[in-house]
gemmi code that builds the backbone of each chain (N, CA, C; Angstrom):
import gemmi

chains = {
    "A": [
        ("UNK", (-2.347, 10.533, 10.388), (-2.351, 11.351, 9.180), (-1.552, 10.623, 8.103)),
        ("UNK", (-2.222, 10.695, 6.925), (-1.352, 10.076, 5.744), (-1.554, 11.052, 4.858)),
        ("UNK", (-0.693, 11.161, 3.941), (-0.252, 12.186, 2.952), (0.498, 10.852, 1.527)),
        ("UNK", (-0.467, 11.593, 0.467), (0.445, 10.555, -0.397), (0.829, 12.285, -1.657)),
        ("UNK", (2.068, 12.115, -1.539), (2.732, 13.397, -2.589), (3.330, 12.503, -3.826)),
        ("UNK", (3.661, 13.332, -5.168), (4.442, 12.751, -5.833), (5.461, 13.830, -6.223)),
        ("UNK", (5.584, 14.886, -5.249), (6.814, 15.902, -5.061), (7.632, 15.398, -4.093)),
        ("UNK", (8.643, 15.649, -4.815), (9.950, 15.889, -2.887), (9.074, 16.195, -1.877)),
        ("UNK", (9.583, 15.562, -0.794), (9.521, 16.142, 0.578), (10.507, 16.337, 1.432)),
        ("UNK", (10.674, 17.469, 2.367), (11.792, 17.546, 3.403), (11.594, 16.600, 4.450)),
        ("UNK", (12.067, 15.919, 4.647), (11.279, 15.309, 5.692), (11.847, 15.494, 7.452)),
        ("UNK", (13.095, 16.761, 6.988), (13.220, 17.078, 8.506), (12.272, 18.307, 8.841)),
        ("UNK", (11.627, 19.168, 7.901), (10.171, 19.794, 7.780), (9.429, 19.182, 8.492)),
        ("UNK", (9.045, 17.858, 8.012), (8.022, 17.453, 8.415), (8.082, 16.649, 9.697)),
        ("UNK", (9.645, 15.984, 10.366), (9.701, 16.152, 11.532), (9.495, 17.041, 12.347)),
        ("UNK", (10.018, 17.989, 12.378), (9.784, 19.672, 13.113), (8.039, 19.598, 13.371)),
        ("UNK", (7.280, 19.981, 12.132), (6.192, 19.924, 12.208), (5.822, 19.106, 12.923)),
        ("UNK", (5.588, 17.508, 12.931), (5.140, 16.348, 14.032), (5.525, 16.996, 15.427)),
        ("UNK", (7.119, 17.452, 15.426), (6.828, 17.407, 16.710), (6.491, 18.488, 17.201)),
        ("UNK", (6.094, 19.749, 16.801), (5.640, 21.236, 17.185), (4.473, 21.184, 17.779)),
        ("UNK", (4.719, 21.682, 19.316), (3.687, 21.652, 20.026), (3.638, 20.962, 21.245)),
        ("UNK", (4.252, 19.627, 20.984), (3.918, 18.544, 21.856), (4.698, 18.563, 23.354)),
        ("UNK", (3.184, 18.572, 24.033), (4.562, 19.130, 25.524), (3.835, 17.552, 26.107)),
        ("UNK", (3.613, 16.504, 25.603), (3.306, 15.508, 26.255), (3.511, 14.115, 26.047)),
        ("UNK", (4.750, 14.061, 24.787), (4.808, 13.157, 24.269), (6.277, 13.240, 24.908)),
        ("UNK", (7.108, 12.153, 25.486), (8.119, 12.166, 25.656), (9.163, 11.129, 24.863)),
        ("UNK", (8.216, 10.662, 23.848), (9.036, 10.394, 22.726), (8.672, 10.222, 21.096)),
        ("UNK", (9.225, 10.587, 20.234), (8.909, 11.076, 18.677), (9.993, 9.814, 18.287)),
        ("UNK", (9.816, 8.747, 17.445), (10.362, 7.751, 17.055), (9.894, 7.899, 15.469)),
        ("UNK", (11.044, 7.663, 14.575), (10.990, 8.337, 12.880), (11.590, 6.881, 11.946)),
        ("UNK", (10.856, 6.618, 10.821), (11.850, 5.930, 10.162), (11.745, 6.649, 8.359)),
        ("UNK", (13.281, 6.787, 7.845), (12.845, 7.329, 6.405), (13.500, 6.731, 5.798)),
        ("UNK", (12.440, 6.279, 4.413), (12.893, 5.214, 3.740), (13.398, 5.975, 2.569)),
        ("UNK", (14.942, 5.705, 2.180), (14.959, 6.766, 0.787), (15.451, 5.484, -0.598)),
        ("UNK", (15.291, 6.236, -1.957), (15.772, 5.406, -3.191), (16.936, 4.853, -3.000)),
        ("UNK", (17.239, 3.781, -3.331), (18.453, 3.744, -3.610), (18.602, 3.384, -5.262)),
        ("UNK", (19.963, 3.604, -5.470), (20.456, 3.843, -7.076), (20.385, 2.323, -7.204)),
        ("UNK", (20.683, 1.472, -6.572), (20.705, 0.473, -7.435), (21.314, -0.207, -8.264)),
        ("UNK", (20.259, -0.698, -10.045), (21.152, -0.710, -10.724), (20.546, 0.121, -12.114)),
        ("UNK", (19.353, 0.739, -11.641), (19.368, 1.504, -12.800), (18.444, 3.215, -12.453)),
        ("UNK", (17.447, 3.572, -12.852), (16.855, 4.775, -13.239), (15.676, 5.061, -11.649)),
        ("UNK", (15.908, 4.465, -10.494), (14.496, 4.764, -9.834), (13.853, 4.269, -9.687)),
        ("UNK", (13.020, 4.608, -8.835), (11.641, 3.713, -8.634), (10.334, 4.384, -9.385)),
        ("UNK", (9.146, 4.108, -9.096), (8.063, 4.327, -9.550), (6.498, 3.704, -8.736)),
        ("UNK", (6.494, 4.684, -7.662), (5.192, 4.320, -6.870), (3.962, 4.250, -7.642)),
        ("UNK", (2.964, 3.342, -7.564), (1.271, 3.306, -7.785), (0.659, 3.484, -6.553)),
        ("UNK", (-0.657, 4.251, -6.379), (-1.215, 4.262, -5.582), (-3.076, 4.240, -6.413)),
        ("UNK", (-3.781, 3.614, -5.178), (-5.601, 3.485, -5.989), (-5.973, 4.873, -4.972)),
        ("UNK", (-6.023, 5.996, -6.057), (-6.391, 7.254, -5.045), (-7.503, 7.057, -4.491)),
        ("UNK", (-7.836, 7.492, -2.824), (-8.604, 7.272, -2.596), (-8.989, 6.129, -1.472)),
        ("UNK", (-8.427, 5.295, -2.175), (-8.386, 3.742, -1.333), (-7.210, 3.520, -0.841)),
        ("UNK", (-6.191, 3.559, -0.978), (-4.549, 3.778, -0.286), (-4.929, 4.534, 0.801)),
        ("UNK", (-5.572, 5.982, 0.768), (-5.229, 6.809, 1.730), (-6.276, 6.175, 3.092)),
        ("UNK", (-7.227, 5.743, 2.747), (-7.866, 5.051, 3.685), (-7.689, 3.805, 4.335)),
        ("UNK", (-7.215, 2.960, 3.827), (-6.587, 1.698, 4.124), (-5.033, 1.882, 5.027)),
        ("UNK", (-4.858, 2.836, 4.866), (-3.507, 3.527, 5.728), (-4.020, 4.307, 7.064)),
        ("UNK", (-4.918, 4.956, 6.440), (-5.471, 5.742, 7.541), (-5.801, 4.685, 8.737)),
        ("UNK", (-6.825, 4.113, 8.539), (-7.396, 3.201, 9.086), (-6.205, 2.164, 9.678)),
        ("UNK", (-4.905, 1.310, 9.289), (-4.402, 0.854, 10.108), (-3.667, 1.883, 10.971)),
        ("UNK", (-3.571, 3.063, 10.746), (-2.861, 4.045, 11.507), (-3.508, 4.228, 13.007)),
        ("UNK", (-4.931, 3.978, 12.488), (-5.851, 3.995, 13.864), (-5.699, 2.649, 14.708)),
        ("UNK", (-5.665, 1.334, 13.967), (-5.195, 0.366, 14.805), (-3.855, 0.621, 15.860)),
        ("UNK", (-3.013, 0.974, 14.984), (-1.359, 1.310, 15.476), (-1.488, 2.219, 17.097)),
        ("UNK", (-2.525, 3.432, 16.763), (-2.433, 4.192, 17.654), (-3.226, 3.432, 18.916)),
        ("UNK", (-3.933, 2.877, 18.715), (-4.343, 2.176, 20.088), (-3.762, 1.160, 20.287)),
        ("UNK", (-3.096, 0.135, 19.616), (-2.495, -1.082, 19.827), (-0.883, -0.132, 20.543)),
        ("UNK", (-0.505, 0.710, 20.099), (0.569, 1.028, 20.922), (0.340, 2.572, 22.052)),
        ("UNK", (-0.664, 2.357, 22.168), (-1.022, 3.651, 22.996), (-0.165, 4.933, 22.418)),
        ("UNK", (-0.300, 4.986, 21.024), (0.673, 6.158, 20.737), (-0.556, 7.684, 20.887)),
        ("UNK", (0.015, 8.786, 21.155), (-0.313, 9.979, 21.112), (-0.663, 10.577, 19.442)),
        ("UNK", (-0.114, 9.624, 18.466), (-0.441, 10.525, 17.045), (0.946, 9.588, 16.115)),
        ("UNK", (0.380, 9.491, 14.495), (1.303, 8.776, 13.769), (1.144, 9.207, 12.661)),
        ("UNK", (1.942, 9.036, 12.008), (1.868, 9.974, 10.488), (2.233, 8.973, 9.484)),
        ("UNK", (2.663, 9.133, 8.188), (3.211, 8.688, 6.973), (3.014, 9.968, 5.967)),
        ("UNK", (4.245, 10.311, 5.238), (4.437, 10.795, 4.347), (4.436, 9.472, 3.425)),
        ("UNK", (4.159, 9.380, 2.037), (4.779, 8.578, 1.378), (4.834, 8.516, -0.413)),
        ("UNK", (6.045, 9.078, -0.995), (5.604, 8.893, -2.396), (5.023, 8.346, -3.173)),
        ("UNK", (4.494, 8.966, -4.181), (4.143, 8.142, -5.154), (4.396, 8.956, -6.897)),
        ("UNK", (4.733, 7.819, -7.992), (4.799, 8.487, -9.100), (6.688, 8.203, -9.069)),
        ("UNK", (7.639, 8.778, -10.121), (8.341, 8.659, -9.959), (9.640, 9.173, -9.186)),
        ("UNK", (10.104, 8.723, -8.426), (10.868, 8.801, -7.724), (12.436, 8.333, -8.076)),
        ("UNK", (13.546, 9.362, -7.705), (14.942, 9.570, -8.218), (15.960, 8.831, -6.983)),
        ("UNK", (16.727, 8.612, -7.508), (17.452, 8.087, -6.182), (18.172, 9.139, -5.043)),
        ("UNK", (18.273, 8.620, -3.975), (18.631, 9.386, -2.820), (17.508, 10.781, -2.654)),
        ("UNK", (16.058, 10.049, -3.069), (15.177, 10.971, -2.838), (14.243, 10.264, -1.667)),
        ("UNK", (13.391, 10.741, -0.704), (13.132, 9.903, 0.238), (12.093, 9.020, -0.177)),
        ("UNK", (11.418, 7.993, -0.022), (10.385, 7.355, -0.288), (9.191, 7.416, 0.591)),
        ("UNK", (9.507, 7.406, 1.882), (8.547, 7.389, 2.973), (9.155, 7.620, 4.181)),
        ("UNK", (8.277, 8.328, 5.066), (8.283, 8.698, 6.366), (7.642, 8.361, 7.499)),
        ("UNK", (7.673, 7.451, 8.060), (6.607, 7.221, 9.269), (7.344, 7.521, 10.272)),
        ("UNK", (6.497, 8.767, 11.260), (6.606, 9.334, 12.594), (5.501, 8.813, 13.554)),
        ("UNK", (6.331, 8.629, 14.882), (4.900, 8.173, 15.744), (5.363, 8.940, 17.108)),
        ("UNK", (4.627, 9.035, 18.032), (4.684, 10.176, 19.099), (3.873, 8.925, 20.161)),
        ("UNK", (4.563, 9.144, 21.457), (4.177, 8.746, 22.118), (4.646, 8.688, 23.939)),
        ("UNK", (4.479, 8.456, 24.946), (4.632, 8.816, 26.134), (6.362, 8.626, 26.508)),
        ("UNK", (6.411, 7.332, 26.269), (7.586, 6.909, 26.666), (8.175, 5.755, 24.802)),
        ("UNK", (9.847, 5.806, 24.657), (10.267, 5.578, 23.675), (9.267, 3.861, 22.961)),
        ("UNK", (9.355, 3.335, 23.657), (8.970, 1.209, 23.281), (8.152, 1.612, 22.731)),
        ("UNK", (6.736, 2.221, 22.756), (5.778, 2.125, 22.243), (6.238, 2.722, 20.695)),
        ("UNK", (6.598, 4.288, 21.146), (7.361, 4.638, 19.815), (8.152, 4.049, 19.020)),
        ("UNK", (8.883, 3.383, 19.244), (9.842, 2.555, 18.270), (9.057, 1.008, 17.866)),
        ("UNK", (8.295, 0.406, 18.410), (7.365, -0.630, 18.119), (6.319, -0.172, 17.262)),
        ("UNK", (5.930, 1.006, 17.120), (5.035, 1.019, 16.376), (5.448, 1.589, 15.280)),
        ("UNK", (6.544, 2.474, 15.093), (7.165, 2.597, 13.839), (7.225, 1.214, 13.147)),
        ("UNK", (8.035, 0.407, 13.928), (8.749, -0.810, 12.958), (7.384, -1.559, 12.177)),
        ("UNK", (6.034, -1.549, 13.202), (4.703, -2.062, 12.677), (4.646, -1.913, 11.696)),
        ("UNK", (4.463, -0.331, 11.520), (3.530, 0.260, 10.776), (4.300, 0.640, 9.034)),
        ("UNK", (5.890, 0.374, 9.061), (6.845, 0.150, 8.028), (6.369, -1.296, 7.443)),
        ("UNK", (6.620, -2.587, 8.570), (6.280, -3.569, 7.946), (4.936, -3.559, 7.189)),
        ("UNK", (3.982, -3.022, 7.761), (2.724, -2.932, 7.082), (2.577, -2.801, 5.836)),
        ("UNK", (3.307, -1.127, 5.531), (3.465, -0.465, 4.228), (4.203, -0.946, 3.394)),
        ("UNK", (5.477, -2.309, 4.000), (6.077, -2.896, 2.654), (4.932, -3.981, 2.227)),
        ("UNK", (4.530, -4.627, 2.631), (3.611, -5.337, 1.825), (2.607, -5.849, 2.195)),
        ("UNK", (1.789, -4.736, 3.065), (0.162, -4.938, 2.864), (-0.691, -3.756, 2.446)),
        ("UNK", (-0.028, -2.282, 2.565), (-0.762, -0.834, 1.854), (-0.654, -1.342, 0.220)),
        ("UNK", (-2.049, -0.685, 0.219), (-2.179, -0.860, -1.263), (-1.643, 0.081, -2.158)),
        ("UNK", (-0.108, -0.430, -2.416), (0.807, 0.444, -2.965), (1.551, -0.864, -3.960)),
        ("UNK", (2.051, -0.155, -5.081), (2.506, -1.045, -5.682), (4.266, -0.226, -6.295)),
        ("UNK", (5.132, -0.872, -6.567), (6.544, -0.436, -7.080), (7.006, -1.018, -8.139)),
        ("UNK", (7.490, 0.062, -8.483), (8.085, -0.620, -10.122), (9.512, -0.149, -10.462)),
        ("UNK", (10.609, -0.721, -10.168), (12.006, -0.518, -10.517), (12.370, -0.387, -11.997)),
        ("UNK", (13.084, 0.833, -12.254), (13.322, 0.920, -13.485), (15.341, 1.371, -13.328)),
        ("UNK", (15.184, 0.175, -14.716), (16.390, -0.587, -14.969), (16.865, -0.266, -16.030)),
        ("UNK", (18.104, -1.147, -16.379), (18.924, -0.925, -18.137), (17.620, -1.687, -18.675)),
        ("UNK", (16.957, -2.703, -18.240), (16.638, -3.711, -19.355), (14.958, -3.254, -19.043)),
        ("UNK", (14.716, -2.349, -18.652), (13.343, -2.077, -18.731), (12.819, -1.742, -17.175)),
        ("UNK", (11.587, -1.696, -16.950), (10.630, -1.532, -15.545), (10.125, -3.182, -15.174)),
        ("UNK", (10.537, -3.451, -13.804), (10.047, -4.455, -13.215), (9.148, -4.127, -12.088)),
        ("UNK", (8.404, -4.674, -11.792), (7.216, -4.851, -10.933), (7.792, -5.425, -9.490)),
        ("UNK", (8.069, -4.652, -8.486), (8.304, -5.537, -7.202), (7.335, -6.182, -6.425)),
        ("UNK", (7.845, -7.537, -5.719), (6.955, -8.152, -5.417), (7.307, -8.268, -3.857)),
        ("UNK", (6.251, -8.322, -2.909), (7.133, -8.029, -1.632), (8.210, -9.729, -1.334)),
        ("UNK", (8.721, -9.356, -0.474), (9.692, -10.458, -0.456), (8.889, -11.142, 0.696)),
        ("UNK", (9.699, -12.932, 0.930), (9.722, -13.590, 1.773), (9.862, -12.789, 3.217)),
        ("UNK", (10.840, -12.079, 3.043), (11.521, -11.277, 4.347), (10.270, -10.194, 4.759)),
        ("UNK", (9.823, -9.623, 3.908), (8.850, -8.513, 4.010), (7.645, -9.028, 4.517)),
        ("UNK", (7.219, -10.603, 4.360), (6.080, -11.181, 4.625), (6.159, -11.445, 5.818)),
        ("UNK", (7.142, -12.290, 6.361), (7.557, -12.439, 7.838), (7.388, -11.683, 8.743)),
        ("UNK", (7.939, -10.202, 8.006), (8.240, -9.028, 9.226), (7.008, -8.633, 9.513)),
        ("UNK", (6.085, -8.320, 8.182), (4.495, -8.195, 8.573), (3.706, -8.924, 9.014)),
        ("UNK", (4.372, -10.215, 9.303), (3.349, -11.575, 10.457), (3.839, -11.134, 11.514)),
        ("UNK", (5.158, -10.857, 12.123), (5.329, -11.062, 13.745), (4.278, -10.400, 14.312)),
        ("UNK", (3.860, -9.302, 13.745), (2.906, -8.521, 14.679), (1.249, -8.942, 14.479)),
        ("UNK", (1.084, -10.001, 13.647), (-0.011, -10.879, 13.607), (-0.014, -11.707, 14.646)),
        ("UNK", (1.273, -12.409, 14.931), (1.412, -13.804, 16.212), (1.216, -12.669, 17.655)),
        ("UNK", (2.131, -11.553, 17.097), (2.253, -11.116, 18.239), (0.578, -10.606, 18.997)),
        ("UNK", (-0.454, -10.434, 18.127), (-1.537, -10.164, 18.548), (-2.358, -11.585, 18.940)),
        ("UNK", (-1.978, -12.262, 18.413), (-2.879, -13.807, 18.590), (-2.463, -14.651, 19.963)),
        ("UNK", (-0.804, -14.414, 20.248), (-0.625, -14.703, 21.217), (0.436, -13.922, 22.197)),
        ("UNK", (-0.230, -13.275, 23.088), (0.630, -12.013, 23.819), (1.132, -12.776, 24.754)),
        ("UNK", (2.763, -12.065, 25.136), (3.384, -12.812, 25.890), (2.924, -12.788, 27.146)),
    ],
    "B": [
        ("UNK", (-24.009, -2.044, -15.248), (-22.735, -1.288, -15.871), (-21.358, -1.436, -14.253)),
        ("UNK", (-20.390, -2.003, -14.525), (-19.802, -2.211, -13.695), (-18.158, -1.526, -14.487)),
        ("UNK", (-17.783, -0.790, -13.367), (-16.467, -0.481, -13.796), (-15.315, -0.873, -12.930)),
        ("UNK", (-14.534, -1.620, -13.957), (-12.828, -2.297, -13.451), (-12.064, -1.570, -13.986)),
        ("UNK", (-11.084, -1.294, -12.786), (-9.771, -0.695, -12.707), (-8.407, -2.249, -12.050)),
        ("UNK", (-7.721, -1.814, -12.861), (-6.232, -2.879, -12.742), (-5.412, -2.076, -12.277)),
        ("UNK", (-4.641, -2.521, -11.315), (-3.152, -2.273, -10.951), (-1.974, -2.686, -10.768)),
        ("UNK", (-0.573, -2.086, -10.985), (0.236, -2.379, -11.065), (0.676, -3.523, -12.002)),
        ("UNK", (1.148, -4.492, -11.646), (1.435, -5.501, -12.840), (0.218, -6.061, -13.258)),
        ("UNK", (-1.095, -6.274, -13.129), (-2.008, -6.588, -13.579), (-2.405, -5.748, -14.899)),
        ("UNK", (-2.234, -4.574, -14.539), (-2.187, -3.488, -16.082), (-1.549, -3.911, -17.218)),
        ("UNK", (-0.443, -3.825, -16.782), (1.018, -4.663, -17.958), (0.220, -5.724, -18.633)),
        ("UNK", (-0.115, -6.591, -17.730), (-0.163, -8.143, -18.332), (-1.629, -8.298, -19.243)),
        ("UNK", (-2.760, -7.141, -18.391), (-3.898, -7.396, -19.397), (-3.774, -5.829, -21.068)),
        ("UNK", (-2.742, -4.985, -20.621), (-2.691, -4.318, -21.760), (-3.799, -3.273, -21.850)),
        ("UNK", (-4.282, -3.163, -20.412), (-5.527, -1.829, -20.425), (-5.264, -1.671, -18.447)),
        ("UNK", (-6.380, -0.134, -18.509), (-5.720, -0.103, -17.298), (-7.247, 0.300, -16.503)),
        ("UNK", (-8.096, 0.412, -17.265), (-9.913, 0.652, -17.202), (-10.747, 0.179, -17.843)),
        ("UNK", (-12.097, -0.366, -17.826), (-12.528, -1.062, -18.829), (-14.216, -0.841, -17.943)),
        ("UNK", (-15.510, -0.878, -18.815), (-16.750, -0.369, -18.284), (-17.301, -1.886, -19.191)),
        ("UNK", (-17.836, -2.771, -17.876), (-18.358, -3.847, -18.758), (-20.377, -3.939, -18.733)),
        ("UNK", (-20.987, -3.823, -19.422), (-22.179, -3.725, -19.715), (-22.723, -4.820, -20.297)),
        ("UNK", (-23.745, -5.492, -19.687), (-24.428, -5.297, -18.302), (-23.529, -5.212, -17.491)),
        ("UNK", (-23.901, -5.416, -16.385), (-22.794, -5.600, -15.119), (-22.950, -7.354, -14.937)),
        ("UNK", (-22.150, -7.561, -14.416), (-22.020, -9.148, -13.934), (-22.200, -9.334, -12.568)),
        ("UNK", (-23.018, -10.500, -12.478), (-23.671, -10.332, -10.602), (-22.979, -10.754, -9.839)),
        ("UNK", (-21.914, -11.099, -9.643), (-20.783, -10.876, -9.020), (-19.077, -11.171, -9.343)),
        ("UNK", (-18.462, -11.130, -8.217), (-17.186, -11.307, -8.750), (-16.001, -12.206, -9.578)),
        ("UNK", (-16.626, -13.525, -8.887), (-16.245, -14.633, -10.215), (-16.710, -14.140, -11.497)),
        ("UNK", (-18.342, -13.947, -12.019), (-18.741, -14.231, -13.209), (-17.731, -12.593, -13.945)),
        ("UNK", (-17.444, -11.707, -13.182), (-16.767, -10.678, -13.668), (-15.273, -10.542, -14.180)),
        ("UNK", (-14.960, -11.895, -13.213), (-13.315, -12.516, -13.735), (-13.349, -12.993, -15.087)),
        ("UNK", (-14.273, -14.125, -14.861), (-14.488, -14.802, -16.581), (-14.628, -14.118, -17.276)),
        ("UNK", (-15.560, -13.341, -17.409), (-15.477, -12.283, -18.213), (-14.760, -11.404, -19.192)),
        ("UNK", (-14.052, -11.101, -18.115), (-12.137, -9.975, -18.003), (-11.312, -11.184, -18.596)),
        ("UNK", (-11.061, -12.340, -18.396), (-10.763, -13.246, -19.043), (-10.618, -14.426, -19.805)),
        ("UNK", (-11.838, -14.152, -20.548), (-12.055, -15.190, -20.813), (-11.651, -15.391, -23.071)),
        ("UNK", (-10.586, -13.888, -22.769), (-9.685, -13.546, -24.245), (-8.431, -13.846, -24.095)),
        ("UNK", (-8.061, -13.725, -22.418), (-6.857, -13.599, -21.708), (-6.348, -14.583, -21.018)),
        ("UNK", (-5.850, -15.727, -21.417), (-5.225, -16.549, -20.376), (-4.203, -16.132, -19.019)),
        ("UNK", (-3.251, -15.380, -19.805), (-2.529, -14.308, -19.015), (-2.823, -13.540, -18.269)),
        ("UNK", (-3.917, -12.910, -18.031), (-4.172, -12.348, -17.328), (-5.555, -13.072, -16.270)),
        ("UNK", (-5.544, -14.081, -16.826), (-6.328, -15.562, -15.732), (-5.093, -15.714, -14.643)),
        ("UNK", (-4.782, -15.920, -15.577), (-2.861, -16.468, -14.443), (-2.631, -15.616, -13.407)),
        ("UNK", (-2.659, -14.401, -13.875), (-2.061, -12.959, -13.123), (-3.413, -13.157, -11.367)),
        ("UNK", (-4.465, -12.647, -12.334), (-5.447, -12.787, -11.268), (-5.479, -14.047, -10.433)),
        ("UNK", (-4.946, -15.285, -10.255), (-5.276, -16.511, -9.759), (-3.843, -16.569, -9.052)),
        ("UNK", (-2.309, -15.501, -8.803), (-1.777, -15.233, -8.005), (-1.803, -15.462, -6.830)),
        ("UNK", (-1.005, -16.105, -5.894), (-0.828, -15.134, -4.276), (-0.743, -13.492, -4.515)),
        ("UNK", (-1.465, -13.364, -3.253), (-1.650, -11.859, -3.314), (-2.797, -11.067, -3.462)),
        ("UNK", (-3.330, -11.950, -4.615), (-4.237, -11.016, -5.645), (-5.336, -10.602, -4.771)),
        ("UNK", (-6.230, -8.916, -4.922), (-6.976, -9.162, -4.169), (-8.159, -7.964, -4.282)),
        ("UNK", (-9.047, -8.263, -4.294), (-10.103, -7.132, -4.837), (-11.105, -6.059, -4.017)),
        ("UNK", (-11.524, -5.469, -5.033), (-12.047, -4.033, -3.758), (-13.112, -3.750, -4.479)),
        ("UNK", (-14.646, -4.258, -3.929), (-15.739, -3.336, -4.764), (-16.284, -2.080, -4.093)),
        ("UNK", (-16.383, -0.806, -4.547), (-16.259, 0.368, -4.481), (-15.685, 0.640, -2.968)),
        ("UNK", (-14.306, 0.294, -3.182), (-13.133, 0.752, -2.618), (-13.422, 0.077, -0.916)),
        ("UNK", (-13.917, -1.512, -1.018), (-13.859, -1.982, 0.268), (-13.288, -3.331, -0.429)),
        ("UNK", (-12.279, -3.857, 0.004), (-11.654, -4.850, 0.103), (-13.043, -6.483, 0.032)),
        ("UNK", (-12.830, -6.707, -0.960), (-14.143, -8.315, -0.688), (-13.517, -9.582, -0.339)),
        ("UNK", (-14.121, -9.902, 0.442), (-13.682, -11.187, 1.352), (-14.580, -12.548, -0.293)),
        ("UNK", (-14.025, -13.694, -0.473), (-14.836, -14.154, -1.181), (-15.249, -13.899, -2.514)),
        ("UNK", (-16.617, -14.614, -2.925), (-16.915, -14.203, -4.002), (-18.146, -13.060, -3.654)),
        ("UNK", (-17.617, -11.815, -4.072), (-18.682, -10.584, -3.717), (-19.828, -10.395, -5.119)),
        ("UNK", (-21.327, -9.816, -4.461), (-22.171, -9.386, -5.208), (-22.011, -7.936, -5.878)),
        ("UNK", (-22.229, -7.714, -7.751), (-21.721, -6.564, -7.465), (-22.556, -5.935, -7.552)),
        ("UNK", (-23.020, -4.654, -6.784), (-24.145, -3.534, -7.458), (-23.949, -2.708, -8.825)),
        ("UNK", (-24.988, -2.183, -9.032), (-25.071, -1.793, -10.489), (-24.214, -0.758, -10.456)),
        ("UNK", (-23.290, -0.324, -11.316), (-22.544, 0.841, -11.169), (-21.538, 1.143, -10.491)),
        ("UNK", (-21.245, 0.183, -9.812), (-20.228, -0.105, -8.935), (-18.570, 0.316, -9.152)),
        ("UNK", (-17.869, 0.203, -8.539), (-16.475, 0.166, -9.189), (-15.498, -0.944, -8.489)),
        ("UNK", (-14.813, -1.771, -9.196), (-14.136, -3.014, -9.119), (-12.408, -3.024, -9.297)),
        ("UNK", (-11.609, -3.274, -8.304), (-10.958, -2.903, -8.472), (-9.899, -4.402, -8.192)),
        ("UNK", (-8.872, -4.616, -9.058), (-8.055, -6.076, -8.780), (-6.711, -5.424, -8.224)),
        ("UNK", (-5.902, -5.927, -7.478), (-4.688, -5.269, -7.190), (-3.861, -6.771, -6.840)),
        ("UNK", (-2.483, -6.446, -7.432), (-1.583, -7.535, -7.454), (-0.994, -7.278, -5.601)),
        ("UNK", (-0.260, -8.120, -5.230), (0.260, -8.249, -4.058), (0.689, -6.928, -3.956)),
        ("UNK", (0.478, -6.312, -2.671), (1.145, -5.023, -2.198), (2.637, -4.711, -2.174)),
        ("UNK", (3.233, -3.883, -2.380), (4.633, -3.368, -2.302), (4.832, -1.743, -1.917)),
        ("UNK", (4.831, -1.360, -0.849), (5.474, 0.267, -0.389), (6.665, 0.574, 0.127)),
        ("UNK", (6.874, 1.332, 0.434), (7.897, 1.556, 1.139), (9.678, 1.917, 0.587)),
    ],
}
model = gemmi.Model(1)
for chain_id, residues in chains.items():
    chain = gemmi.Chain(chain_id)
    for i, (resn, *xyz) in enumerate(residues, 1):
        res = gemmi.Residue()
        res.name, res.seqid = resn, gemmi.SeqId(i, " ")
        for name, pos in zip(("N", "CA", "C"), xyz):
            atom = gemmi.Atom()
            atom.name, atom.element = name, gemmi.Element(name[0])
            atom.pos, atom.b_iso = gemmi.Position(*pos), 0.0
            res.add_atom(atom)
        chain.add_residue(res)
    model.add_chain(chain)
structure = gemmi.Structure()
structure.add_model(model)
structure.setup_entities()
């Protein structure tokens, strides 16, 4: 499930919710990404409505079979966003914790810089355009090698 | 009749954020030239790492054919989270 809001979200709501119900998952693994202040006014999500939510969707479905998870979510803003407001939520459910916590970390690296999402930091000296980093590129290859060559 | 949509810093740099080009152009190179061929800057932008296009909202490998009516979409390198 993906959800793109450009309201607040609770996102211990929307934990509760993920996990309501589940008498078969013996582990719920969470990561929430919130603003930080920085050095100036916020962020500012883009999203291509429509095409974001599918391009998410769709690796969500990879995720869930590549980690045998039971179910995975993303909350994730878009529009402007205040600091110490959350940015994103990815929950994943699954039998036992590894899978859960491996496929969180995936499916984060993914969303920093391959969802078709774009960010724009706003500053004293104006709005800049983020670009994913070196670091962000890396983190979203390991799980490329890691598919090309399994240990 | 082919319609382009820009995002994120690609907007900024070409100074529009939609544009309906008539005829349509038969595919995706001749649709770049096109889009820039007023714009050096926004030649630059598009000829990025990163850069990467979607005709009616499927990602194109290459240089894609476009259908009539289509919708075209350029997006600068991804950033979420």
């Amino acid at each position: 499930m993906i959800r793109l809001t450009d309201q607040p979200f609770d996102p211990g709501a929307a934990l509760n919710a993920f996990c309501s119900g589940r008498t078969e998952a013996g582990a719920v693994a969470s990561f929430l990404g919130i603003a930080r202040r920085g050095d100036g006014g916020g962020l500012e999500l883009e999203a291509y409505p429509g095409f974001t939510q599918s391009e998410i969707e769709a690796f969500l479905r990879t995720a869930r079979d590549r980690f045998t998870l039971q179910d995975a979510a993303v909350i994730h803003r878009i529009g402007r966003i205040a600091p110490g407001e959350a940015i994103v939520l990815v929950l994943t459910a699954s039998a036992h914790r590894r899978e859960a916590f491996e496929a969180c970390d995936c499916i984060m690296d993914y969303l920093k810089s391959r969802a078709p999402l774009w960010k724009r930091e706003h500053g004293p000296g104006g709005a800049r355009w983020v670009e994913p980093t070196a670091r962000d590129l890396d983190d979203a290859a390991r799980w490329d090698q890691a598919t090309e060559n399994p240990a | 009749m082919v319609r382009v949509l820009l995002f994120g810093k690609l907007r900024d740099v070409a100074g529009w954020r939609e544009r309906v080009c008539e005829p349509a152009p038969a595919t995706l190179s001749a649709l770049k030239a096109l889009i820039c061929q007023d714009d050096s800057d926004l030649a630059d932008a598009l000829a990025a790492p990163g850069v990467q296009a979607a005709v009616d909202r499927v990602l194109a490998r290459g240089d894609a054919g476009l259908p009539e009516g289509c919708e075209v979409a350029f997006m600068p390198a991804m950033s979420g989270g």
